[in-house]
C-alpha positions in Angstrom: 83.8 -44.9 248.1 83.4 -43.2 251.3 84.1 -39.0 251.1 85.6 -37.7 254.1 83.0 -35.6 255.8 84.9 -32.0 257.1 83.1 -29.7 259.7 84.4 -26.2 259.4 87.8 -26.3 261.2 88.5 -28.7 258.5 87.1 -27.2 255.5 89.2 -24.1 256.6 92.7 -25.7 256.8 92.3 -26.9 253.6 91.6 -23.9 251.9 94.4 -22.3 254.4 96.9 -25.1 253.2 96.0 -24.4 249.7 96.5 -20.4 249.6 100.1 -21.7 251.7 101.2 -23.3 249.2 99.8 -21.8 246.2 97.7 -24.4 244.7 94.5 -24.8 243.1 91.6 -25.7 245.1 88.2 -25.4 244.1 85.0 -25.1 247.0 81.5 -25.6 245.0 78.3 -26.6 246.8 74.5 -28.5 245.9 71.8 -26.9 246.7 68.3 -27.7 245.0 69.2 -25.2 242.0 72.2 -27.5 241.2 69.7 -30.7 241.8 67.3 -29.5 239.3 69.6 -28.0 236.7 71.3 -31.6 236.5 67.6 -33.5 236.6 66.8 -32.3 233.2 65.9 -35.5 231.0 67.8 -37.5 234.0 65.4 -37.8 237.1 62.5 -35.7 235.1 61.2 -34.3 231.4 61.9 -30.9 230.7 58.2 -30.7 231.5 58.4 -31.5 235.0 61.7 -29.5 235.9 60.2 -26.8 233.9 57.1 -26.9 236.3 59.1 -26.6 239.3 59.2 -22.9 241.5 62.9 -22.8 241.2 62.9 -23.2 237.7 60.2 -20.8 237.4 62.1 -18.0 238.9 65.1 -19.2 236.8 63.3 -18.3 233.6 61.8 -14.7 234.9 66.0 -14.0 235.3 65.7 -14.4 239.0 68.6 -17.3 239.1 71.2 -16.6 236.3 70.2 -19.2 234.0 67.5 -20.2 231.9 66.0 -23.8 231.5 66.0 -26.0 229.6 69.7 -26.1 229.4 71.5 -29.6 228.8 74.9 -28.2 228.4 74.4 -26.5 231.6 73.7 -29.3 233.1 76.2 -31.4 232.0 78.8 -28.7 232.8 77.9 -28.5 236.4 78.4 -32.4 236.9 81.5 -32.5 235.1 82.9 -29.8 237.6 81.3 -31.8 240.7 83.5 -34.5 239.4 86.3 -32.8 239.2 86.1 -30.4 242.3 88.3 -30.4 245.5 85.5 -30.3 247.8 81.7 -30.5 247.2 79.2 -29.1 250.0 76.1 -31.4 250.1 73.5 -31.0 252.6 72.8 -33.9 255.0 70.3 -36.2 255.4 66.7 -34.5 256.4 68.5 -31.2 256.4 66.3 -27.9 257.4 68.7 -25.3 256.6 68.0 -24.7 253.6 64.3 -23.2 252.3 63.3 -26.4 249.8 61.1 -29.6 249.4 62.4 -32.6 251.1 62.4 -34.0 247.5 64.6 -31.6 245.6 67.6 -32.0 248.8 69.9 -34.7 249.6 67.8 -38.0 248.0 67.6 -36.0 244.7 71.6 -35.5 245.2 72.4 -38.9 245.8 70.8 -40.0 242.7 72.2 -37.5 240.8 75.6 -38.4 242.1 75.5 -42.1 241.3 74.0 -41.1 237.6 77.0 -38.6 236.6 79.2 -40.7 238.4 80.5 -37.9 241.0 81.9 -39.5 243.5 83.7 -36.3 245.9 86.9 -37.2 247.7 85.8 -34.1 250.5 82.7 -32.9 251.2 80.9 -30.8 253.8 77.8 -29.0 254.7 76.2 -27.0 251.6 75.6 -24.2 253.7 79.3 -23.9 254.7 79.5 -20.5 253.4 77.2 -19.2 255.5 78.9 -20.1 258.6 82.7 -19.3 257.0 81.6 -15.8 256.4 80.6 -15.8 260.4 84.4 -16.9 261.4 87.0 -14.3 262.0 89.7 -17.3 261.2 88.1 -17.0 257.4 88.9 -13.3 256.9 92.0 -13.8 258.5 92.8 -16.7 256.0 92.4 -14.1 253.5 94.0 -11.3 255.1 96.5 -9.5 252.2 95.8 -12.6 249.4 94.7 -10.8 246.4 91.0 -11.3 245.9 89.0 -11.5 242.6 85.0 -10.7 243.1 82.9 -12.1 240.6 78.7 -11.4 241.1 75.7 -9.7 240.2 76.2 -6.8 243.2 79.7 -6.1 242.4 79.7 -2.2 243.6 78.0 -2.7 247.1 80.1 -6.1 248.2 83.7 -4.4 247.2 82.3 -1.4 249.2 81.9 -3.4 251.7 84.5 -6.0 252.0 87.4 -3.3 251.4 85.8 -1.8 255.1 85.6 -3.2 258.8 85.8 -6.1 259.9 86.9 -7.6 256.9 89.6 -5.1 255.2 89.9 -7.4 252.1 92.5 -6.4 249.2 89.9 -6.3 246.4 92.6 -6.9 243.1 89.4 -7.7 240.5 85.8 -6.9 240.4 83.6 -8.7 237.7 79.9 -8.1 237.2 78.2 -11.6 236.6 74.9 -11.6 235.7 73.7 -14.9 233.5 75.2 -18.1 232.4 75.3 -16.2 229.2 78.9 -14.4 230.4 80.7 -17.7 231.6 83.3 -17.7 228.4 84.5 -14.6 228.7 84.8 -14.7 232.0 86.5 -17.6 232.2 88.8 -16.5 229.7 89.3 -13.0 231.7 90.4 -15.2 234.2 92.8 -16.9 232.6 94.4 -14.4 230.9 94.7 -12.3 234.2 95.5 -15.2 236.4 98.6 -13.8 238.0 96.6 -10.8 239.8 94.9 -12.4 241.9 95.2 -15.5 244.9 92.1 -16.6 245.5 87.8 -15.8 244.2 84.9 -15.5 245.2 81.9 -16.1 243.3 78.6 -15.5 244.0 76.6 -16.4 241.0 73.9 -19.3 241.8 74.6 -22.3 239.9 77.2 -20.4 237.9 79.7 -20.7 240.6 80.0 -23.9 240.5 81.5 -24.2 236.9 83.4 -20.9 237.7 84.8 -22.3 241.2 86.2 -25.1 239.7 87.4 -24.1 236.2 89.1 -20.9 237.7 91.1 -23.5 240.1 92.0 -25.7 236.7 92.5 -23.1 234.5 94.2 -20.5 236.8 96.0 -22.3 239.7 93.5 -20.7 242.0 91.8 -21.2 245.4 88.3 -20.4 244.0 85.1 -20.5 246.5 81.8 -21.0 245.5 80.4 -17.8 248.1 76.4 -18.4 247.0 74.2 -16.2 249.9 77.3 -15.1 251.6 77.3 -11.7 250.3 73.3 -11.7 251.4 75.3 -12.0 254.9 77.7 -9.8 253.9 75.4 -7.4 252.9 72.4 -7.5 254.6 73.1 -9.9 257.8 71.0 -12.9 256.9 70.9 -15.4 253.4 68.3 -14.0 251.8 
């Protein structure tokens, strides 16, 4: 099965045509952080994954979740099976700060293992560029947004401002994988007051993306480094 590939006119019409017409979408994205969370006793021991930087930082709490984690894992596949569109980043990609290894070869073995097989994809990286185009923020001009990430304070602060003038409905602090039940059940519960989220919570978002589009109707956008943009100027 051959995914169709969308640049980023495409990948904004259809989340455009989704918030039109009011029906769930879900946007998630593979980085190496999503490689290596779903390599654990697939591609590599716990040993190995355990030895590797990213991993490392996810155990000092730098990354929102803590390995080893098999549920985790299997969690994030099942919503790359079931997502609308799945970012993955090309062949011999630079954009993004990693080894060779834990990119695009590593996700095409994953893939094949769990069996995802995305009917849309695009660049992993998309929401860097999204967050740079004015047709975005006018996509979401006076939808109803719901915020869920670690720096919850400083991104409504500054999303509610120029150039962007969002209407932020809901504001959830999301720290650790730990708070992905109640959240999700937040969501659900208070699915009516909002149209579409934004989550910035590393690997997290991509279970949250896609259940909040299952379980609440929702457009829901895996944002990763976007509010680094947002914030700062630059992906951190």
């Amino acid at each position: 099965m051959n995914p169709i590939y969308l640049e980023m006119d495409g990948v904004l019409d259809q989340l455009e045509a989704a918030l039109k017409e009011q029906r769930p979408f879900s946007l998630v994205r593979v980085g190496d952080g999503e490689n290596i969370v779903m390599s654990q006793d697939v591609v590599w021991t716990t040993e190995e994954v355990l030895q590797e930087r990213w991993a490392i930082k996810a155990n000092r709490g730098q990354k929102g979740v803590r390995l080893p984690n098999l549920q985790l894992r299997d969690e994030v596949a099942a919503s790359l099976q079931r997502a609308s569109m799945v970012g993955v980043l090309p062949p011999a990609d630079l954009t993004i700060n990693a080894p060779d290894y834990l990119k695009r070869p590593l996700t095409d073995m994953l893939f094949a293992h769990f069996g995802i097989y995305p009917a849309l994809t695009c660049h992993a990286c998309v929401n860097r560029e999204m967050v740079q185009m004015p047709r975005f923020w006018r996509i979401l001009a006076g939808k109803r947004v719901l915020l869920v990430t670690r720096e919850i304070e400083k991104l409504r602060a500054a999303l509610v401002q120029e150039p962007y003038h969002l209407n932020i409905a809901a504001a959830l602090p999301f720290d650790n994988y730990d708070q992905m039940m109640e959240t999700l059940q937040w969501i659900q519960t208070n699915q009516h007051s909002f149209d579409v989220a934004l989550f910035s919570c590393g690997v997290n978002a991509v279970i949250l993306a896609e259940r909040t589009a299952a379980l609440a109707g929702k457009v829901a956008i895996d944002f990763g480094k976007a509010n680094s943009i947002i914030l700062n100027g630059r992906a951190n």
